[in-house]
C-alpha positions in Angstrom: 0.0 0.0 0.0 0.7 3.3 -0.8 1.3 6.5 1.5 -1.7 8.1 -0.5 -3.8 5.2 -0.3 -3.4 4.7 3.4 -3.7 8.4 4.2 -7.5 8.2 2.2 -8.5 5.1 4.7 -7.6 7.7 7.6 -10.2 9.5 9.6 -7.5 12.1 11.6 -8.9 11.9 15.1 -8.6 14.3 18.4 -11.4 13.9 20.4 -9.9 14.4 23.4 -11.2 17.0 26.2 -8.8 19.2 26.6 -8.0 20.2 23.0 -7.3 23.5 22.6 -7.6 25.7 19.7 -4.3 24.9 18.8 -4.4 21.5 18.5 -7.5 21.8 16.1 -5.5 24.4 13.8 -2.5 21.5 14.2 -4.6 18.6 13.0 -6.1 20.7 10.7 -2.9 21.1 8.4 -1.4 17.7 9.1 -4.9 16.8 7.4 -4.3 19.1 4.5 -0.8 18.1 4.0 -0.9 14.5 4.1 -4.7 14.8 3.1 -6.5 12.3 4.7 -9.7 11.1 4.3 -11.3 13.4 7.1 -10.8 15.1 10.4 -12.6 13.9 13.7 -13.0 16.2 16.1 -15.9 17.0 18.9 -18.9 19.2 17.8 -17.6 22.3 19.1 -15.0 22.3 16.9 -17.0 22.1 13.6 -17.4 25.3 12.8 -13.7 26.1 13.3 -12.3 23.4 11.4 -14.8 24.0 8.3 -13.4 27.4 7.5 -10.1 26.1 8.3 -10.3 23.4 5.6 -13.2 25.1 2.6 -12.0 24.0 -0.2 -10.2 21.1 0.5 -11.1 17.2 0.1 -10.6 16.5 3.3 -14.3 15.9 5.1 -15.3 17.1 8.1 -16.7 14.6 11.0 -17.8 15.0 14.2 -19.5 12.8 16.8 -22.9 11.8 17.8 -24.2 10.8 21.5 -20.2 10.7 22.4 -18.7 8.5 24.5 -21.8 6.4 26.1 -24.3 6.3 23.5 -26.5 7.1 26.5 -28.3 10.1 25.4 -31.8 10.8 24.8 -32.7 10.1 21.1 -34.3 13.5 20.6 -30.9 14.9 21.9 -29.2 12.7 19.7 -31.1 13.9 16.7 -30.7 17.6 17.5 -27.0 16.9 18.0 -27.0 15.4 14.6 -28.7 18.4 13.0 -26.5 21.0 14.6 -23.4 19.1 13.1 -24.6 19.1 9.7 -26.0 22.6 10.1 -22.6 23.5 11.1 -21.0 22.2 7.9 -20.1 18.8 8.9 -20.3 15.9 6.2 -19.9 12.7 8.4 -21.3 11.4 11.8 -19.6 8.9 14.1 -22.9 8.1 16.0 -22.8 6.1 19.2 -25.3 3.4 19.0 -27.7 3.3 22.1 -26.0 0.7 24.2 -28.4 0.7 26.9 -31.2 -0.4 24.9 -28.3 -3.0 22.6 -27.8 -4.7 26.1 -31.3 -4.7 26.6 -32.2 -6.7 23.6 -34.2 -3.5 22.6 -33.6 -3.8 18.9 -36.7 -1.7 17.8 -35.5 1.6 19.7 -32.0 0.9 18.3 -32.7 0.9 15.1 -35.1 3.5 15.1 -32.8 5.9 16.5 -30.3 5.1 14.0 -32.8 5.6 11.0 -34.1 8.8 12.1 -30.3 10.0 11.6 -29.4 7.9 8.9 -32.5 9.9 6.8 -31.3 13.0 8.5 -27.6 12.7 6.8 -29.2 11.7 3.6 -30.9 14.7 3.5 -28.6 17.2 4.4 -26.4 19.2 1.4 -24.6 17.0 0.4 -25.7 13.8 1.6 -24.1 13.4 4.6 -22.2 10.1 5.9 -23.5 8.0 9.0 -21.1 5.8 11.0 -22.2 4.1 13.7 -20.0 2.9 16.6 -21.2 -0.2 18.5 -18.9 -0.6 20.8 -17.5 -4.1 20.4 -15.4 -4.5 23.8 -18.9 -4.5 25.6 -20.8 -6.9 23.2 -21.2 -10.5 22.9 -20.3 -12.5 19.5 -24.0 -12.7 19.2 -24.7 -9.0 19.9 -21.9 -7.6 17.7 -23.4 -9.6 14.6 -27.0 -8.7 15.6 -26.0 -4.7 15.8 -24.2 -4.8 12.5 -27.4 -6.4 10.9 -29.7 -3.7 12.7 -26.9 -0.7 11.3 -27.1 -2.1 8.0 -31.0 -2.5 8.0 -31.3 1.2 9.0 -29.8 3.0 6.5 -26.3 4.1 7.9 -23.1 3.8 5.6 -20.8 2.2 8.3 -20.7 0.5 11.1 -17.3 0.9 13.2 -15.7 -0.5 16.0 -14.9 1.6 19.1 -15.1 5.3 20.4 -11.7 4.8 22.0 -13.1 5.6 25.5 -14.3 2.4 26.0 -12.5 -0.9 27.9 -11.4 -2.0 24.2 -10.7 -0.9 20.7 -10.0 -2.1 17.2 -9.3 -5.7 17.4 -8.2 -7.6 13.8 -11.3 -10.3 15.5 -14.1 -7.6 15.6 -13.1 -6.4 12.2 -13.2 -9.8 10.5 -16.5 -10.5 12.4 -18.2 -6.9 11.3 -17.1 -7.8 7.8 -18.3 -11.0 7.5 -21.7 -9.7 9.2 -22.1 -6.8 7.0 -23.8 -6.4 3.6 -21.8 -5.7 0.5 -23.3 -1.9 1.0 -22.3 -1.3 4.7 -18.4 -0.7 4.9 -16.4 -1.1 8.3 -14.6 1.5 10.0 -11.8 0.3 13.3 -10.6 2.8 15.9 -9.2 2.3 19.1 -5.5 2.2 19.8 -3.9 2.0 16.4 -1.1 3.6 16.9 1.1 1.0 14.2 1.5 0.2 11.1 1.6 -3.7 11.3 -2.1 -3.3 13.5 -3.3 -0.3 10.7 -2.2 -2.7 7.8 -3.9 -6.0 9.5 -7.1 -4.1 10.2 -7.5 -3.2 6.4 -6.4 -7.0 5.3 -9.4 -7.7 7.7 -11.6 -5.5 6.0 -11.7 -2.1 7.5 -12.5 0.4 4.8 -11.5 3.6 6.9 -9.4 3.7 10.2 -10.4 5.9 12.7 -6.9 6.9 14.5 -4.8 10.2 16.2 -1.4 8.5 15.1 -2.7 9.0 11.2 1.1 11.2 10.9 2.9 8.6 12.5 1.5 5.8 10.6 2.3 7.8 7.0 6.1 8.0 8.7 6.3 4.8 9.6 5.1 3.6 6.0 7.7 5.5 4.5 10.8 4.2 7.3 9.7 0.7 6.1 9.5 1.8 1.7 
């Protein structure tokens, strides 16, 4: 693989808390020079980040019910519409894990269609990932929510906010692939912070990789050339 080809499977990540203004304006140009596939960043960020990258192929995502999935579906959905009113162009959605380990499949896929038809009618059609959470599901759970993302309109299902107990594992990845549709692509985040795990998770069948080491993966690529 390529350094180009691996820098389009990256979503360039900084979710964390404390991120200043600074560190936004830093991930910002690391995403325009190596231009990766999009920036992550929390939803307070969005508007910053779209005037910092207008004009540019790199997309602008931003997350949904963040860490927990806990939140109030209406809450959820008004998140979701201030993103995309802000200018972003993909959603990393937390499912609602409560009602997963409940076995309440009807409120989890409803919440996921409402913002699946939400992102397909925003300007332009916006993209919907939605993070299950893997290190807190079952074998059975993990195929049954990649079935109930697929059935409900989203365009990914992915692997781990990174807060959790667990992230991308080349096991999950495998599993989501095998469980998803031809339509529904795979996206793995969590601790990958190499290139043999980065490499392994696309072999496995990620389609985008969901990281904060995206520069020191391209570097490492290159070391290795």
């Amino acid at each position: 693989m390529n350094r180009q080809d691996l820098a389009k499977r990256i979503d360039h990540t900084l979710l964390r808390a404390t991120s200043t203004c600074a560190d936004i304006e830093r991930l910002c140009e690391e995403a325009l020079q190596h231009r990766f596939a999009s920036v992550c960043i929390q939803p307070c960020w969005v508007k910053t980040v779209v005037r910092y990258l207008e004009g540019s192929d790199v997309a602008v995502g931003t997350v949904v019910g963040f860490p927990l999935g806990a939140n109030m579906p209406s809450v959820k959905l008004y998140e979701a519409e201030q993103a995309l009113a802000s200018g972003a162009t993909e959603l990393d959605m937390v499912v609602a894990l409560p009602a997963l380990k409940s076995g309440d499949w009807r409120t989890v896929r409803h919440e996921i269609e409402q913002i699946a038809s939400l992102c397909r009618s925003a300007t332009p059609a916006a993209v919907l990932k939605v993070i299950i959470e893997c290190c807190y599901l079952t074998l059975e759970e993990k195929i049954r929510a990649t079935h109930a993302v697929a059935e409900s309109g989203a365009d990914f299902v992915k692997t781990s906010t990174g807060f959790g107990e667990g992230g991308a594992t080349i096991e999950d990845v495998r599993l989501l692939r095998a469980a998803a549709p031809p339509h529904l692509k795979v996206k793995a985040a969590g601790g990958i912070r190499t290139l043999s795990l980065a490499l392994e998770l696309l072999q496995a069948g990620a389609d985008r990789l969901g990281t904060s080491s995206g520069v020191a993966l391209l570097q490492q690529l290159e070391e290795e050339g």
